[in-house]
C-alpha positions, 0 to 999 in steps of 0.5 A, a space after each residue: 500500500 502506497 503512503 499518501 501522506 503530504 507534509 507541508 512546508 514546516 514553516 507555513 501556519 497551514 502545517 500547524 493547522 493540518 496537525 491540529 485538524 488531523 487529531 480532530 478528525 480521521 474523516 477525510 485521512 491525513 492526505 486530505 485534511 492536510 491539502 484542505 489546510 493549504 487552500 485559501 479560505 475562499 477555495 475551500 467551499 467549492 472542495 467536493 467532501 470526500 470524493 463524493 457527487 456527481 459531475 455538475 457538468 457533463 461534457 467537457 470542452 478541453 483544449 490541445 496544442 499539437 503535440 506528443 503530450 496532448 496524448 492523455 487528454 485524447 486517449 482519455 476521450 478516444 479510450 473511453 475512459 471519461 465516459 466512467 466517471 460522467 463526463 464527455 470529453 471534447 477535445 478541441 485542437 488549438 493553433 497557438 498557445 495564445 488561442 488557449 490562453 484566451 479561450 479560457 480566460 472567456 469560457 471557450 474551454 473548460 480546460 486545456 492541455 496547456 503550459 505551466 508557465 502560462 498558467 501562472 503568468 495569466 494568475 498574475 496578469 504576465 502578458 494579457 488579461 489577469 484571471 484566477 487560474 487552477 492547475 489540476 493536475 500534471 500531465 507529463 514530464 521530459 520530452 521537449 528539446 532544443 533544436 539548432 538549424 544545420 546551417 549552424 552545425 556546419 559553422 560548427 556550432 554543434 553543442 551550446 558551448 559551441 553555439 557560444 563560440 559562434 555567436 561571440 566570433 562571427 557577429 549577426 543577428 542570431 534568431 531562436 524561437 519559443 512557445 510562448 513567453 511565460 511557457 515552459 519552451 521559453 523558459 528551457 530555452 533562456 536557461 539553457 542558452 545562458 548555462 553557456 553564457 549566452 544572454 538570450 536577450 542581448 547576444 540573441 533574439 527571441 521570437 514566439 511560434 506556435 509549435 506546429 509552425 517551428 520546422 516550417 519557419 526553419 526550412 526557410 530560414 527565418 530561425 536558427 533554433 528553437 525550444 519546441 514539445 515533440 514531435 516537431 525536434 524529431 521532425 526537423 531531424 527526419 526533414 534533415 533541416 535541424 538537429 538536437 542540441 539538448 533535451 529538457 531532460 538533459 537541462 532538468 530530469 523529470 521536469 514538469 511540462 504541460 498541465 490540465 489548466 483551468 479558470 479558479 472560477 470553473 473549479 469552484 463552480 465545478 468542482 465534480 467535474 474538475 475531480 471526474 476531468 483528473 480521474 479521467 485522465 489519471 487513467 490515461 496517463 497510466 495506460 500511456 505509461 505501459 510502453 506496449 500502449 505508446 504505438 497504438 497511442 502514436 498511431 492515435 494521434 498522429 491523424 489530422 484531427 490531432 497532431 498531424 504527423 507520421 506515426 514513426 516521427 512521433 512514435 521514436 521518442 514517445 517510445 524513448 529512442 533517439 536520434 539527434 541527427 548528428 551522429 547520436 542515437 540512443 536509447 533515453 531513460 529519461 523520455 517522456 513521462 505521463 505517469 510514473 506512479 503518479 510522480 509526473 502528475 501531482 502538481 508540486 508546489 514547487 514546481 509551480 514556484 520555480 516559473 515565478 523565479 524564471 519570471 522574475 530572473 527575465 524580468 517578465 516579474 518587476 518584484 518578487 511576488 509571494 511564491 509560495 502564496 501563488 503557488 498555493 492558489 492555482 495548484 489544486 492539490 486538494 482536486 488532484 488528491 481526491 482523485 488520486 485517492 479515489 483511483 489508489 496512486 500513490 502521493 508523495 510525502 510532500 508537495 516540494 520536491 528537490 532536482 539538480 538543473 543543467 548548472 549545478 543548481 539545486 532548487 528546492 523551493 526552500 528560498 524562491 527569492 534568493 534563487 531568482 536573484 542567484 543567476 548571473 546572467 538575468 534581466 
């Protein structure tokens, strides 16, 4: 049997309020009484009582990006799996992170497959309209990359530090693309560039493309690089006009990705339906997981309606192989995770910390907000924890969690803004 225990952070009033609520009551089980202490007061009525009620809403319209980790959201519709917890999922194909962003800001969607950082960024009005937002849950960790144009392979710039020596030496306008500028691309792609010193506003220009554009706009020369989910890197390499020069999981192993984001506003008039949307999910996700299942996925989503790619572009890195078109192939340990016995899902606390710090180091954030404060709004960890305890997988003790990056740095969540501040190279 699993421990489902969550520790809160020793230092928060709402540790102390789990402990005392804990010796009260054995109702809701020590997982849920603590995660019900962390929620501002004003989230706390809409938290459904141990798991119970129906979904007040039973069709649910969730956005999509083309790309591999959309893969839990469709095959929970594809593969039935909503239909067991009373919903119906529509999965609606978006064409640019922006489009998400403002179709749920206005009620278009309910929710959407979409990126961490923008979750966090329209919570604080980064960029567009400011909205309450929700993280539900994770969907998927690993499995981005960064790809470099084979016009800079044959200059030599093979590699990052290589990449350096090209930029200080042979002086130009260097182009690199990301997603969005809060999302997780953007944020993979300046720490990565400035681990080898390249500053990625002022030795470089950066510019927003939606992901399914990336490799066209690199067939005709209008980038150099881009950070990008997959298939797109792997596509470029088959369409032999770029190569990978890292993957995110070689900038942070197991870094978190995309989440199931909604509007605070949609949990707390629907918070049934919220709860069956992970459950859902949840379920995909562990059939994503069994890799004998990653074909028939890749077969999937690779229709039009969905991705749009061929099946074996797609299917070699969601099945963990590699090639990074310059000699390399591998099998990866670290590809893309969906599951992980509930690892790759629960949405940490400090996870949702660690985009506040990389907002305030690029200057997207003026002054450090209240990190921890945030991060306990928009991640519903009482949702996700009454629907993981519903379904048996496995909490973690904690809602920080601890990783090594690329440069040696630790981030624990322990200090966000002696973190922020710690970067050499920063706005």
């Amino acid at each position: 049997m699993s421990d489902s225990r969550i520790i809160l952070p020793s230092d928060t009033p709402a540790a102390e309020s789990s402990r005392r609520d804990f010796l009260k009551t054995s109702l809701l089980g020590a997982s849920a009484m603590s995660i019900m202490s962390m929620l501002p007061i004003g989230t706390r009525s809409a938290a459904w009582a141990a798991g119970a009620g129906a979904p007040e809403k039973t069709e649910v319209k969730i956005g999509f990006i083309p790309l591999t980790d959309c893969a839990s959201v469709v095959m929970a519709s594809v593969l039935g799996f909503d239909k067991k917890y009373g919903i119906k999922i529509i999965p609606s194909k978006e064409a640019s992170w922006a489009a998400v962003r403002d179709k749920l800001v206005n009620g278009e969607l309910d929710a959407s497959h979409v990126l961490y950082g923008l979750i966090y960024g329209v919570h604080l009005g980064i960029g567009g309209q400011k909205k309450d937002m929700a993280v539900l849950m994770s969907l998927n960790n690993n499995g981005q990359a960064i790809t470099l144009s084979n016009q800079l392979k044959e200059k030599g710039a093979v590699d990052g530090a290589s990449l350096k020596k090209l930029v200080d030496s042979d002086k130009r306008d260097y182009t690199f693309a990301q997603t969005f500028p809060t999302g997780t691309h953007a944020m993979w792609l300046y720490y990565w560039l400035a681990n080898y010193g390249i500053d990625p506003f002022k030795d470089v220009k950066t510019i927003t493309v939606p992901p399914p554009q990336m490799v066209a706009n690199m067939r005709v020369g209008n980038m150099d690089g881009f950070c990008v989910g997959e298939p797109w890197n792997n596509r470029a390499v088959a369409d032999r006009i770029g190569f990978t020069a890292n993957t995110t999981q070689d900038i942070w192993v197991d870094h978190p990705e995309k989440v199931l984001g909604a509007t605070a506003e949609f949990c707390q008039k629907y918070p049934n339906t919220a709860r069956a949307m992970v459950m859902a999910i949840l379920e995909a996700s562990k059939w994503l997981d069994t890799m004998a299942n990653r074909k028939k996925a890749a077969e999937t989503i690779a229709d039009k309606s969905y991705v749009n790619c061929p099946v074996n572009i797609i299917d070699e890195r969601l099945e963990g192989w590699y090639d990074n078109g310059n000699g390399k192939k591998w099998k990866d340990a670290n590809y893309m995770k969906f599951y992980n016995d509930g690892k790759a899902n629960f949405p940490y606390l400090s996870d949702g910390m660690w985009f506040l710090t990389q907002h305030k180091r690029w200057g997207l954030l003026k002054t450090d907000p209240d990190y921890l404060g945030v991060a306990k709004q928009i991640n519903r960890i009482d949702i996700y924890t009454d629907a993981a305890n519903a379904l048996k997988v496995p909490l973690p003790k904690s809602p920080m969690r601890s990783s090594k990056l690329i440069d040696g740095k630790v981030w624990d969540g322990k200090d966000p803004k002696a973190y922020a501040a710690s970067f050499a190279i920063k706005a």
